[in-house]
N, CA, C, O and CB atoms as a CASP TS submission, in Angstrom:
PFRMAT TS
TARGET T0000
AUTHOR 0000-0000-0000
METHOD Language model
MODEL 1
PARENT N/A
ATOM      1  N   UNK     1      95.168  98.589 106.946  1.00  0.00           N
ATOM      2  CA  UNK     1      95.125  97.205 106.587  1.00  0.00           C
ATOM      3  C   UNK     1      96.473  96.558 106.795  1.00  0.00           C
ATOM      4  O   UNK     1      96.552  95.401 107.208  1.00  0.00           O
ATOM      5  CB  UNK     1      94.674  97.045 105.167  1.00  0.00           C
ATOM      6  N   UNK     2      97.364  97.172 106.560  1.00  0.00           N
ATOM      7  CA  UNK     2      98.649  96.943 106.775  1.00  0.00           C
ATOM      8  C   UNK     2      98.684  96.354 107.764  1.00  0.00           C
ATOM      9  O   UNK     2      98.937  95.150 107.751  1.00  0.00           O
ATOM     10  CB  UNK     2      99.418  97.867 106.799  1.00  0.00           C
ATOM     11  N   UNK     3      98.376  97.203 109.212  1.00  0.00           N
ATOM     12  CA  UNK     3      98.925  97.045 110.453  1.00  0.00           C
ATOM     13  C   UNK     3      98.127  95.597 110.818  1.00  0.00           C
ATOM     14  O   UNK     3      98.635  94.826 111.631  1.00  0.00           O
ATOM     15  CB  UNK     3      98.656  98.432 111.498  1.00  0.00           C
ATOM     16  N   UNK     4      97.212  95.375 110.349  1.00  0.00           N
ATOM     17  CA  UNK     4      96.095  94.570 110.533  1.00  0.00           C
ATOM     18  C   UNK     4      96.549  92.949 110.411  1.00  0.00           C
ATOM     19  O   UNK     4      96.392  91.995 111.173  1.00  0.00           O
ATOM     20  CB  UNK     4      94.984  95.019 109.435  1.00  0.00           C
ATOM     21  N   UNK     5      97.235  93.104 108.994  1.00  0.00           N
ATOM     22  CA  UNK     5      97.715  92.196 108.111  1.00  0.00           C
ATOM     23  C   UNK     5      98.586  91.303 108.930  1.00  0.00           C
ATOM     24  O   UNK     5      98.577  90.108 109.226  1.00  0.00           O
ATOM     25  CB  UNK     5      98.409  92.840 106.956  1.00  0.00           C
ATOM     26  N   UNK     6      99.760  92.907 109.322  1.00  0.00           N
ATOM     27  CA  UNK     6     100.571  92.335 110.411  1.00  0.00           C
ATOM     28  C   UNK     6     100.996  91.740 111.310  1.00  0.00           C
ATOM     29  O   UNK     6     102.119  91.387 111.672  1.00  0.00           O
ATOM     30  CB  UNK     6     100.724  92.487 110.683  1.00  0.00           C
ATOM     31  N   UNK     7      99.353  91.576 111.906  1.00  0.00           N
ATOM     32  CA  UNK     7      99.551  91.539 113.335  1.00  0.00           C
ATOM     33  C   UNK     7      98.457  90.346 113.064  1.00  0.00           C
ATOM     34  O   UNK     7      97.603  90.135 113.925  1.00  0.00           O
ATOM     35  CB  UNK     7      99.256  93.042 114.453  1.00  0.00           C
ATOM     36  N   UNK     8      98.497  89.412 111.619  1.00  0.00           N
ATOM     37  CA  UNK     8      97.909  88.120 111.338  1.00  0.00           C
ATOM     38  C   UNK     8      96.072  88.074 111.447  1.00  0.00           C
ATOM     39  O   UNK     8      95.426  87.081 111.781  1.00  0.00           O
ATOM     40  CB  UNK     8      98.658  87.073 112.488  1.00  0.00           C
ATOM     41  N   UNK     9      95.431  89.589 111.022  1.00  0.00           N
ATOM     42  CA  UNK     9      94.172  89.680 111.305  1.00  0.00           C
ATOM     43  C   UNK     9      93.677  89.237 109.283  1.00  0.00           C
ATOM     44  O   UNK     9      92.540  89.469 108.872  1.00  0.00           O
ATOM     45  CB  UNK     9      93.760  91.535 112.207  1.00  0.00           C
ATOM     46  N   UNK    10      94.373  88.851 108.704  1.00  0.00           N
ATOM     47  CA  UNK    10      94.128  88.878 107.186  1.00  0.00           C
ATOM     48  C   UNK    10      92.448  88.259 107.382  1.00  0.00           C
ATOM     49  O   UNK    10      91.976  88.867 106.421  1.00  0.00           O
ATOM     50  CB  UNK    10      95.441  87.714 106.103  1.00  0.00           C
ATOM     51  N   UNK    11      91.648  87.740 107.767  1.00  0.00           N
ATOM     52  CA  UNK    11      90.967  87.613 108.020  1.00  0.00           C
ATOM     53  C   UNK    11      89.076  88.163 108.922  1.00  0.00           C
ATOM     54  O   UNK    11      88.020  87.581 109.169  1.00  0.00           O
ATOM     55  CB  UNK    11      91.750  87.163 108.034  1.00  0.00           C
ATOM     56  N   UNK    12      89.783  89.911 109.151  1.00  0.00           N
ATOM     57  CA  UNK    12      89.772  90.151 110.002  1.00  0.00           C
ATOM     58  C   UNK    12      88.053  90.813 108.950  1.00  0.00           C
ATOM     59  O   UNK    12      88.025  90.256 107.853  1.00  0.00           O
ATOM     60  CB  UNK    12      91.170  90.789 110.817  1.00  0.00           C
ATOM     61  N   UNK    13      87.163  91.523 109.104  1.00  0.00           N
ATOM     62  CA  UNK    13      86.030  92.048 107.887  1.00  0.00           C
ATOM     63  C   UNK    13      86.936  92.942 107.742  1.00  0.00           C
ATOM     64  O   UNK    13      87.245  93.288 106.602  1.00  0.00           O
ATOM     65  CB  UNK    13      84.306  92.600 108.141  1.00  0.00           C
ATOM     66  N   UNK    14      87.829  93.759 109.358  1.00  0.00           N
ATOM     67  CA  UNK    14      87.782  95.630 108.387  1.00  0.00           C
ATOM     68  C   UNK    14      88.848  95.185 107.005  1.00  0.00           C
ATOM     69  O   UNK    14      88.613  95.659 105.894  1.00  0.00           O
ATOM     70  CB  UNK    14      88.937  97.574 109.733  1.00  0.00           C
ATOM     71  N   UNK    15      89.924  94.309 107.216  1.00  0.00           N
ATOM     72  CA  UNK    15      90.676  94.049 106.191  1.00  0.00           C
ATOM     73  C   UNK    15      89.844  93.650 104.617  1.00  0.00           C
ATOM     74  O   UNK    15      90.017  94.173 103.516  1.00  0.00           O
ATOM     75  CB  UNK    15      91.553  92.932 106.761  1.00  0.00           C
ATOM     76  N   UNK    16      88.915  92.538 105.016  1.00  0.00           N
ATOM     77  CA  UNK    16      88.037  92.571 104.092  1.00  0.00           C
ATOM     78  C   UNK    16      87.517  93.796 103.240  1.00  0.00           C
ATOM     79  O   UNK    16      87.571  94.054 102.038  1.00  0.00           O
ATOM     80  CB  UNK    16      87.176  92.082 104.645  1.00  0.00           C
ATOM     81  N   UNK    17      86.905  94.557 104.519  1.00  0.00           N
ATOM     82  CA  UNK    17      86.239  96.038 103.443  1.00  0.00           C
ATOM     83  C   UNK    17      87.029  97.100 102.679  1.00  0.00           C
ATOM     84  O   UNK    17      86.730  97.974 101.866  1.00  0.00           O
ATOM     85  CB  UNK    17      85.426  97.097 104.339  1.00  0.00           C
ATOM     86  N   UNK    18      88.676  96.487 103.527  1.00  0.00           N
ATOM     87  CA  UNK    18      89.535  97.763 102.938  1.00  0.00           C
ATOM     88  C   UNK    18      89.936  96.910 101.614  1.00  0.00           C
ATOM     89  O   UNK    18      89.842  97.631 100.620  1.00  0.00           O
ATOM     90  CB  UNK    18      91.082  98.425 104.045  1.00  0.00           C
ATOM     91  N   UNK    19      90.295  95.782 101.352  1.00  0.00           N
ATOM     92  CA  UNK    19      90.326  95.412 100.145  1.00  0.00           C
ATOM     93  C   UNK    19      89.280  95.588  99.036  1.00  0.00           C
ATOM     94  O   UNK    19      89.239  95.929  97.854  1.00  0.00           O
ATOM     95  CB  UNK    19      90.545  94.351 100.283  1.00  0.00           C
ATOM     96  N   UNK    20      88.680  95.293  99.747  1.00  0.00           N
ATOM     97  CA  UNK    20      86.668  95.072  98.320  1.00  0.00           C
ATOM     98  C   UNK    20      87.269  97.024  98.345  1.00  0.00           C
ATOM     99  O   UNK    20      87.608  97.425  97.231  1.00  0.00           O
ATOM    100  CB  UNK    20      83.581  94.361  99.707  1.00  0.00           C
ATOM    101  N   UNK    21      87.328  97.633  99.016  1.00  0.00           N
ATOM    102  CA  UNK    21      87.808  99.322  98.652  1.00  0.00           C
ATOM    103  C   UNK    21      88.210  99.893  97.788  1.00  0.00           C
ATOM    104  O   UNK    21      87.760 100.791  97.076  1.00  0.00           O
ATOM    105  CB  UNK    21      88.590  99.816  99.147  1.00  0.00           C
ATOM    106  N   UNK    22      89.989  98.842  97.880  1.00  0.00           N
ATOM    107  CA  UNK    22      91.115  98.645  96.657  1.00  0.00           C
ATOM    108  C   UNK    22      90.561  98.247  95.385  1.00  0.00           C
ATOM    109  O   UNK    22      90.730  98.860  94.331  1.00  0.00           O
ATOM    110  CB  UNK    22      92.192  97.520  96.974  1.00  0.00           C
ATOM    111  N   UNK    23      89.953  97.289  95.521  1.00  0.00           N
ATOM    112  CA  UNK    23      89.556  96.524  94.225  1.00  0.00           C
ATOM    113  C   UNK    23      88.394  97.350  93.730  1.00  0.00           C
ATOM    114  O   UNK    23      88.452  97.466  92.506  1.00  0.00           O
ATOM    115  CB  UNK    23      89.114  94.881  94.467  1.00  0.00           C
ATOM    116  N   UNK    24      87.291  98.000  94.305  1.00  0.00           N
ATOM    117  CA  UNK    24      86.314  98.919  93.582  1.00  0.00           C
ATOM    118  C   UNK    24      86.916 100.170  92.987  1.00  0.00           C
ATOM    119  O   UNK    24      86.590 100.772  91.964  1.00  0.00           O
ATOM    120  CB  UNK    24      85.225  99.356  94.527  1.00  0.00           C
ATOM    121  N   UNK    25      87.921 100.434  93.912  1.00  0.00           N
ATOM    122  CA  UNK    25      88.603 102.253  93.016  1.00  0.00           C
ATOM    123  C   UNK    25      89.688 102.011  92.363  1.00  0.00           C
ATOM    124  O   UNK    25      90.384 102.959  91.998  1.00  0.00           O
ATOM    125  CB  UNK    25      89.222 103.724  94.107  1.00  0.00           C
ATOM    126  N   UNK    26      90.048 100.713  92.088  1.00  0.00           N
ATOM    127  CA  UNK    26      91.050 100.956  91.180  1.00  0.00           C
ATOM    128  C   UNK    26      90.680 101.251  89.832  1.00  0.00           C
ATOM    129  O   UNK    26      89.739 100.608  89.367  1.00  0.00           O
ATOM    130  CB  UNK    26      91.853  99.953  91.169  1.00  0.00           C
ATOM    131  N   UNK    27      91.295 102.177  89.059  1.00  0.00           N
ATOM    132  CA  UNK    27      91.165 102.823  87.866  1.00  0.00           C
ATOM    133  C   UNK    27      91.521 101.488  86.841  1.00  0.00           C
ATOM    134  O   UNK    27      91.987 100.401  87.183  1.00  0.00           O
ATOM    135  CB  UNK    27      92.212 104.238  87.774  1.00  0.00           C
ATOM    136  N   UNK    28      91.065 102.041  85.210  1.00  0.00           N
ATOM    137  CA  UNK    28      91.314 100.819  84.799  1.00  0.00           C
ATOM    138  C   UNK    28      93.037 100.209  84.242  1.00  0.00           C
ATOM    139  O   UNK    28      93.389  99.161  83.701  1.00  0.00           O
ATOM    140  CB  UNK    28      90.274 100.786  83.727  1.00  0.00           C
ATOM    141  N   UNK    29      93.784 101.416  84.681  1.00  0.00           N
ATOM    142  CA  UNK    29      94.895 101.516  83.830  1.00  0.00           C
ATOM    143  C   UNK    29      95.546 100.538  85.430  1.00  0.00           C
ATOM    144  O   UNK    29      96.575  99.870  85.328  1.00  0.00           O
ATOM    145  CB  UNK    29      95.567 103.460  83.152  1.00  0.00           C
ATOM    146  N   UNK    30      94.961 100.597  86.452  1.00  0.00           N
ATOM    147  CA  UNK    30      95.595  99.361  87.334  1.00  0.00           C
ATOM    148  C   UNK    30      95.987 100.304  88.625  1.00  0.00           C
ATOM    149  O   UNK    30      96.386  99.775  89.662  1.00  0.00           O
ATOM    150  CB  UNK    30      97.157  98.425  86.507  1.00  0.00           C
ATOM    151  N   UNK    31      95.868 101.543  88.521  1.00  0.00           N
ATOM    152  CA  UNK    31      96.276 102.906  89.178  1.00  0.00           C
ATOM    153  C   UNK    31      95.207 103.436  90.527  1.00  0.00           C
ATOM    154  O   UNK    31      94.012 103.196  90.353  1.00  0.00           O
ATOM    155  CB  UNK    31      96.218 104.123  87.846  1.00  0.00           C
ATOM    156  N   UNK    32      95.417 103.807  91.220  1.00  0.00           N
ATOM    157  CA  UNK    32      94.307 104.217  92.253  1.00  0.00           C
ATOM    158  C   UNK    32      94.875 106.057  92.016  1.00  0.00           C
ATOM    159  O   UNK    32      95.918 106.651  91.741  1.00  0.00           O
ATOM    160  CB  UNK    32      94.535 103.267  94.295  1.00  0.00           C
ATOM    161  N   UNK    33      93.588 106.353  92.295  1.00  0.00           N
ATOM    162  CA  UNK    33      93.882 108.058  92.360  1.00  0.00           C
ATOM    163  C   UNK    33      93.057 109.157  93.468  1.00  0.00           C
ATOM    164  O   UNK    33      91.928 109.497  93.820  1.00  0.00           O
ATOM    165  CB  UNK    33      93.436 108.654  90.791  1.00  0.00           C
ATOM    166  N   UNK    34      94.471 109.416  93.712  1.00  0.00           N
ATOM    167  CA  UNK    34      94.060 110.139  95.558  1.00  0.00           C
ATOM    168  C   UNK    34      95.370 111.452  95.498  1.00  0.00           C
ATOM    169  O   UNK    34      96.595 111.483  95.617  1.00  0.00           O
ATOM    170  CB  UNK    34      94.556 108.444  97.505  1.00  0.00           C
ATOM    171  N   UNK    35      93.929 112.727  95.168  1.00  0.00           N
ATOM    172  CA  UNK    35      95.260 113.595  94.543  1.00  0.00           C
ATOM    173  C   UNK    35      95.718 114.004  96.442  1.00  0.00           C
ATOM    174  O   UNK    35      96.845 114.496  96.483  1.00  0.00           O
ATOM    175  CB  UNK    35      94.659 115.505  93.076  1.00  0.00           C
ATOM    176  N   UNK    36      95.329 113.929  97.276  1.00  0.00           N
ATOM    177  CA  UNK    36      96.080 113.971  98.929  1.00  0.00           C
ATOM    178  C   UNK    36      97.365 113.236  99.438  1.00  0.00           C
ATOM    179  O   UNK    36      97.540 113.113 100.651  1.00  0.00           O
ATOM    180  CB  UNK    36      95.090 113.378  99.946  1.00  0.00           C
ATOM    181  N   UNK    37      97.982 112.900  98.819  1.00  0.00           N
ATOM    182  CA  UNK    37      98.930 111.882  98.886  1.00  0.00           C
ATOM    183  C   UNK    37     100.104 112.786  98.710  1.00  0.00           C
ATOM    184  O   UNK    37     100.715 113.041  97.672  1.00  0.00           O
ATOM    185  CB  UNK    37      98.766 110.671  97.823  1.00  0.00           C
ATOM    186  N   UNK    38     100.412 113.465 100.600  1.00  0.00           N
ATOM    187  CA  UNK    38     101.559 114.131 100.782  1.00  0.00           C
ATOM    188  C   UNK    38     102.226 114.207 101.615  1.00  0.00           C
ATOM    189  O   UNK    38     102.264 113.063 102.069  1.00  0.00           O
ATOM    190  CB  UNK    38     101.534 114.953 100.644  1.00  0.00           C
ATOM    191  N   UNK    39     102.936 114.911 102.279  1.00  0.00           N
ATOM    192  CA  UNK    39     103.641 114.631 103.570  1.00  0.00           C
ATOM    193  C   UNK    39     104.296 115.953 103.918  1.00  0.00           C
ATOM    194  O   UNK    39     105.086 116.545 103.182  1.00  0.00           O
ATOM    195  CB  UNK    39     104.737 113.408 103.465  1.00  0.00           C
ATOM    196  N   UNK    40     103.869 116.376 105.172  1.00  0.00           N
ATOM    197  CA  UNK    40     104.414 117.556 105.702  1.00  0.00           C
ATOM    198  C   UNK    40     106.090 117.732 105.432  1.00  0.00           C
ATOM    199  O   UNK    40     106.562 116.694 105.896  1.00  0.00           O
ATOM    200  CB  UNK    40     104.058 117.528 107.245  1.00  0.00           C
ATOM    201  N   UNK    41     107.434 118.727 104.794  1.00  0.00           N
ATOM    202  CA  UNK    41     108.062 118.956 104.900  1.00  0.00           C
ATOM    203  C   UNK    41     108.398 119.769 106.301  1.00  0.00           C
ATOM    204  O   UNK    41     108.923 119.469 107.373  1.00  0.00           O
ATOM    205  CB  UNK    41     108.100 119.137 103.951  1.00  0.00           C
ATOM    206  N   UNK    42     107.847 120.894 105.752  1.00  0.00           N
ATOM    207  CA  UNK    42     108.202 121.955 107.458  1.00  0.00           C
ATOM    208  C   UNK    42     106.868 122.353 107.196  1.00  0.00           C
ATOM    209  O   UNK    42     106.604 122.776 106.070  1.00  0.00           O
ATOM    210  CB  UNK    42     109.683 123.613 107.661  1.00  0.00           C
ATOM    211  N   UNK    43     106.122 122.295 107.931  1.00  0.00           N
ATOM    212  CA  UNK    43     104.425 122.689 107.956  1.00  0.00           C
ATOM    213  C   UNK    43     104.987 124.153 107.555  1.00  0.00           C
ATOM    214  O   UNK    43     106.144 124.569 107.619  1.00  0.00           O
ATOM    215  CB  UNK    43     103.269 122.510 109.764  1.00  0.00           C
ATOM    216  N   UNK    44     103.462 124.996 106.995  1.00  0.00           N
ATOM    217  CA  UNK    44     103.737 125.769 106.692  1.00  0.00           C
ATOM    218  C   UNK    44     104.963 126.626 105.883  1.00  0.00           C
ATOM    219  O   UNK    44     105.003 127.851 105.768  1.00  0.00           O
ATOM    220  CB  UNK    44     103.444 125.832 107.371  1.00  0.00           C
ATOM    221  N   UNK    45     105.804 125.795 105.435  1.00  0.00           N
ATOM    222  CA  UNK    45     106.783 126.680 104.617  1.00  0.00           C
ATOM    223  C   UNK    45     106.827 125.517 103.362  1.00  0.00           C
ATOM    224  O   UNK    45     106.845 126.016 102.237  1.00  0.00           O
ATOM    225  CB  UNK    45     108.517 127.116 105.517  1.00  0.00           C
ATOM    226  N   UNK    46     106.845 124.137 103.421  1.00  0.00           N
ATOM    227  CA  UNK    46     106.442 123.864 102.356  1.00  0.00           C
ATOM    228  C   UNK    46     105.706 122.043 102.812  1.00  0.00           C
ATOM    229  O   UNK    46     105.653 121.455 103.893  1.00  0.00           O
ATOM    230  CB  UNK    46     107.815 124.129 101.193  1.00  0.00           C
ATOM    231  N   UNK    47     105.238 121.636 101.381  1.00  0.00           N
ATOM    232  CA  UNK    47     104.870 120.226 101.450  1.00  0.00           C
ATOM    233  C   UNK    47     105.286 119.161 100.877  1.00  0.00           C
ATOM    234  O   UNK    47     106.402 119.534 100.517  1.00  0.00           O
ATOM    235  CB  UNK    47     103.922 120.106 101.230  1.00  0.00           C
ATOM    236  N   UNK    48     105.156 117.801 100.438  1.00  0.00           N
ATOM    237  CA  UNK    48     105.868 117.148  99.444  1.00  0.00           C
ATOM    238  C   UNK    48     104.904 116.092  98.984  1.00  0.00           C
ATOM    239  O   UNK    48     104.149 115.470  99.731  1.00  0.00           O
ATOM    240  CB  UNK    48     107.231 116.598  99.934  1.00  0.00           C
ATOM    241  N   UNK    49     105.002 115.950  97.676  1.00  0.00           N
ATOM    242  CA  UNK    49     103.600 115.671  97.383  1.00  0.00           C
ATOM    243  C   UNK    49     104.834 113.669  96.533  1.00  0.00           C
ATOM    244  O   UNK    49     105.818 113.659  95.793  1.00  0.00           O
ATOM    245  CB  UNK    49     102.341 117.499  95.841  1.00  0.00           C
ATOM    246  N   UNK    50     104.218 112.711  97.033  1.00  0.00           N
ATOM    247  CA  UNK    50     104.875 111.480  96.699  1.00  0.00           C
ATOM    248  C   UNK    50     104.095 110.708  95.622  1.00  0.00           C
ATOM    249  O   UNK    50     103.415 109.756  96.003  1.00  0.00           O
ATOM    250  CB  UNK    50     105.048 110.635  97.947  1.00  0.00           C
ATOM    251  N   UNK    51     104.121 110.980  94.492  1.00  0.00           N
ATOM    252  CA  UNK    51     103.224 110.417  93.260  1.00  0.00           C
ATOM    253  C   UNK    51     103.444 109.407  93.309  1.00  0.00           C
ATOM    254  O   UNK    51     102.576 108.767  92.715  1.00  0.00           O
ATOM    255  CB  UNK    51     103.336 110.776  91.933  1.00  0.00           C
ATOM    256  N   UNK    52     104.546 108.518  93.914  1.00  0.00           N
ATOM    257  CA  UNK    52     103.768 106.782  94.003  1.00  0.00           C
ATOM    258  C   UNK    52     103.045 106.452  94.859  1.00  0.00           C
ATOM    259  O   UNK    52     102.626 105.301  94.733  1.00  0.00           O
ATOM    260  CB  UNK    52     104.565 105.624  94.173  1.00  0.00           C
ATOM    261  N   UNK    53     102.649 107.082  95.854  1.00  0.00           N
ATOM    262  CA  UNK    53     101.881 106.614  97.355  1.00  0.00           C
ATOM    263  C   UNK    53     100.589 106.271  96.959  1.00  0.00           C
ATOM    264  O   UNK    53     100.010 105.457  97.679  1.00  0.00           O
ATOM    265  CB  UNK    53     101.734 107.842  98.622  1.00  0.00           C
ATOM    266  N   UNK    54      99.906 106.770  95.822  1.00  0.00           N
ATOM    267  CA  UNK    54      98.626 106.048  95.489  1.00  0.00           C
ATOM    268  C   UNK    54      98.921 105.044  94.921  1.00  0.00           C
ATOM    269  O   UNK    54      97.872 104.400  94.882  1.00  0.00           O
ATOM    270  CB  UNK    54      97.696 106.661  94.734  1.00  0.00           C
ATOM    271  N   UNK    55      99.912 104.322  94.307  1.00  0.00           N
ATOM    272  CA  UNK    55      99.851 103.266  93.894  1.00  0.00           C
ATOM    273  C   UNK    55     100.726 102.245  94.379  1.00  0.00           C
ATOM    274  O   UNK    55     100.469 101.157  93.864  1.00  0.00           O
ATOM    275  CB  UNK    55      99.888 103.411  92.824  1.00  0.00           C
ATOM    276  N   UNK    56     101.733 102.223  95.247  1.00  0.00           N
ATOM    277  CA  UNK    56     102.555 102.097  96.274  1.00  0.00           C
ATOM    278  C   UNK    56     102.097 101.151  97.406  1.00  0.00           C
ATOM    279  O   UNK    56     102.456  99.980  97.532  1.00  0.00           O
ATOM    280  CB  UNK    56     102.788 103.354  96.731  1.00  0.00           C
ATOM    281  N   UNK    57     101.121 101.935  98.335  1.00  0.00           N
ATOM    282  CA  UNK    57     100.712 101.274  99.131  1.00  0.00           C
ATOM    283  C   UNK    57      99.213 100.619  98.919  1.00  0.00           C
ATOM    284  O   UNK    57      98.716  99.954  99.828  1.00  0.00           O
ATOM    285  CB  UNK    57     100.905 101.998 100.120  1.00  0.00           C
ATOM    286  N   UNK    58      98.640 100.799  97.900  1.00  0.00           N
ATOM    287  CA  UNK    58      97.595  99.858  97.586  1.00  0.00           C
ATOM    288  C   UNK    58      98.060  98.365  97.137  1.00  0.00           C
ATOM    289  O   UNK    58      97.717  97.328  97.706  1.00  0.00           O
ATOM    290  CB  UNK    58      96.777 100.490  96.485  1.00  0.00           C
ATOM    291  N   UNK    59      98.893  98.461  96.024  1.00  0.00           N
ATOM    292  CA  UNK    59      99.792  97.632  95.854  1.00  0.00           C
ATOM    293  C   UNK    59      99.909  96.443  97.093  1.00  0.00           C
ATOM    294  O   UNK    59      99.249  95.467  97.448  1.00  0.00           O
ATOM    295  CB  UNK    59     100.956  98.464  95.653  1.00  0.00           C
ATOM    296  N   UNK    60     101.186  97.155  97.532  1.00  0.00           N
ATOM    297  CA  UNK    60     101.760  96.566  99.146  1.00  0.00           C
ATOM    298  C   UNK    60     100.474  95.655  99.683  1.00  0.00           C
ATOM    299  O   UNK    60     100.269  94.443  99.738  1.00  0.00           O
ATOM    300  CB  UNK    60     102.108  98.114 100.519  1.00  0.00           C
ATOM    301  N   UNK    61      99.731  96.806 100.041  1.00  0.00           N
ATOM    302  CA  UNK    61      98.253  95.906 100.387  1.00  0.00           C
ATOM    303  C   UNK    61      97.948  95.155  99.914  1.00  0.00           C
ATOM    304  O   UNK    61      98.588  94.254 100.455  1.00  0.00           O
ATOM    305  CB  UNK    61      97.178  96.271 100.353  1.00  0.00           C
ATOM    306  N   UNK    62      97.107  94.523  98.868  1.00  0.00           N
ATOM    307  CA  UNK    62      96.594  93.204  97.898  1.00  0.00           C
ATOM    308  C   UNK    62      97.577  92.370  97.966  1.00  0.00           C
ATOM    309  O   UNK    62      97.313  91.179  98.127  1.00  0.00           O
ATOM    310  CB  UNK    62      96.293  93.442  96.306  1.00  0.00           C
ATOM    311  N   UNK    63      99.167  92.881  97.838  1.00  0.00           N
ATOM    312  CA  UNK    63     100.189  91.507  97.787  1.00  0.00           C
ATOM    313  C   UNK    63     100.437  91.110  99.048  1.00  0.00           C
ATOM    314  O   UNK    63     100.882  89.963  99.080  1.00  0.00           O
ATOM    315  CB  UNK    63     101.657  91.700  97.114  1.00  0.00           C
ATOM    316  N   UNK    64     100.221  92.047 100.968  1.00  0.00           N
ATOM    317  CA  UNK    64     100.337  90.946 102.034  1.00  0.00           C
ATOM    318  C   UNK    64      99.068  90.139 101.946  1.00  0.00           C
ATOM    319  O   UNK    64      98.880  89.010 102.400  1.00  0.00           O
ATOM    320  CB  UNK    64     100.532  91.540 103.557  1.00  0.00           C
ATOM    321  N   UNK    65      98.178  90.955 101.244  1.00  0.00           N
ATOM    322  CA  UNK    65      96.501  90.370 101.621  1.00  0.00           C
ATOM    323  C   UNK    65      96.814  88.669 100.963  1.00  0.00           C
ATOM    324  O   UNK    65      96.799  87.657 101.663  1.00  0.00           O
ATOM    325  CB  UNK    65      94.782  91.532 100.421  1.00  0.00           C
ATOM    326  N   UNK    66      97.100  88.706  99.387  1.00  0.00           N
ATOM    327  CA  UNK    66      96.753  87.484  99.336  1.00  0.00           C
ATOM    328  C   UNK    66      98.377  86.691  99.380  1.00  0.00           C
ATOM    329  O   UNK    66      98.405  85.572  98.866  1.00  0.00           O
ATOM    330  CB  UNK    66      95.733  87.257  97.966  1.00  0.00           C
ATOM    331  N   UNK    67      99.378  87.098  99.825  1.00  0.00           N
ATOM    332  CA  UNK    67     100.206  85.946 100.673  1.00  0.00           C
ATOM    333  C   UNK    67      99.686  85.419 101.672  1.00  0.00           C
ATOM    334  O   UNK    67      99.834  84.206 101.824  1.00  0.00           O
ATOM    335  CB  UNK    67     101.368  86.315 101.217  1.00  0.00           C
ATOM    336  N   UNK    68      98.691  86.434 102.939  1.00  0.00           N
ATOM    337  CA  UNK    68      98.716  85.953 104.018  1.00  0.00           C
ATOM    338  C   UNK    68      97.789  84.835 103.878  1.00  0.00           C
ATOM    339  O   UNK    68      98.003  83.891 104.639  1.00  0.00           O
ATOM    340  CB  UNK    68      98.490  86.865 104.983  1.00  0.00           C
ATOM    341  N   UNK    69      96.445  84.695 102.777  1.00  0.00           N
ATOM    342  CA  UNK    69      95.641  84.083 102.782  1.00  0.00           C
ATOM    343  C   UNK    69      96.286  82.716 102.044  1.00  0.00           C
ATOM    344  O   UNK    69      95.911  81.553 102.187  1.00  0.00           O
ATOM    345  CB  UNK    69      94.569  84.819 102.314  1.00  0.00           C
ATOM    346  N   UNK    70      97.118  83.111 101.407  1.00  0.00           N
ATOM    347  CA  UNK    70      97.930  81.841 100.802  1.00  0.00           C
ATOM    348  C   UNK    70      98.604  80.768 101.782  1.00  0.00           C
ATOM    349  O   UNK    70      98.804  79.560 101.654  1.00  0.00           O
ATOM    350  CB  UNK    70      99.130  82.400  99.937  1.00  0.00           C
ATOM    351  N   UNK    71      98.902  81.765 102.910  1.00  0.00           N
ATOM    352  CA  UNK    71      99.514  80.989 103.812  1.00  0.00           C
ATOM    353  C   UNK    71      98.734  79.996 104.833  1.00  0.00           C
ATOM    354  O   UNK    71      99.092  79.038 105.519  1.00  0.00           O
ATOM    355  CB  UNK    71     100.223  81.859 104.478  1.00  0.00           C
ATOM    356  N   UNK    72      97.761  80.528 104.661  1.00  0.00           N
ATOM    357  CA  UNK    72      96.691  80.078 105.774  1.00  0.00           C
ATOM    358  C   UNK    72      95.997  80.926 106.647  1.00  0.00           C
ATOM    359  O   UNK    72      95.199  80.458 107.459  1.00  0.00           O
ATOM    360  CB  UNK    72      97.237  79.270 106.644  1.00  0.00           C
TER
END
């Protein structure tokens, strides 16, 4: 949605469906929960697991979503 956003598609459905997404799984404490939220260190020797990325980039998302729509 990001890239989407970016590139001035705020309008676009898939942006649409990925929001109505955000807004159906968010938990009620305001939190989304996605225990996959990691990032290869050195494959195989270890991983790194980023406990804000579920709430981080959902975030990010909803706030370009409704600037861009604010904007026009």
């Amino acid at each position: 949605m990001l890239g989407l956003l970016a590139a001035g598609e705020a309008r676009n459905p898939a942006v649409a469906k990925g929001i109505q997404y955000l807004l159906d799984t968010q938990r009620s404490d305001g939190s989304w929960d996605d225990p996959f939220w990691n990032a290869p260190g050195f494959p195989r020797v270890f991983f790194l697991k980023y406990h804000l990325y579920p709430v981080y980039f959902p975030l990010w998302a909803l706030g370009v979503y409704r600037t861009a729509l604010q904007r026009g």
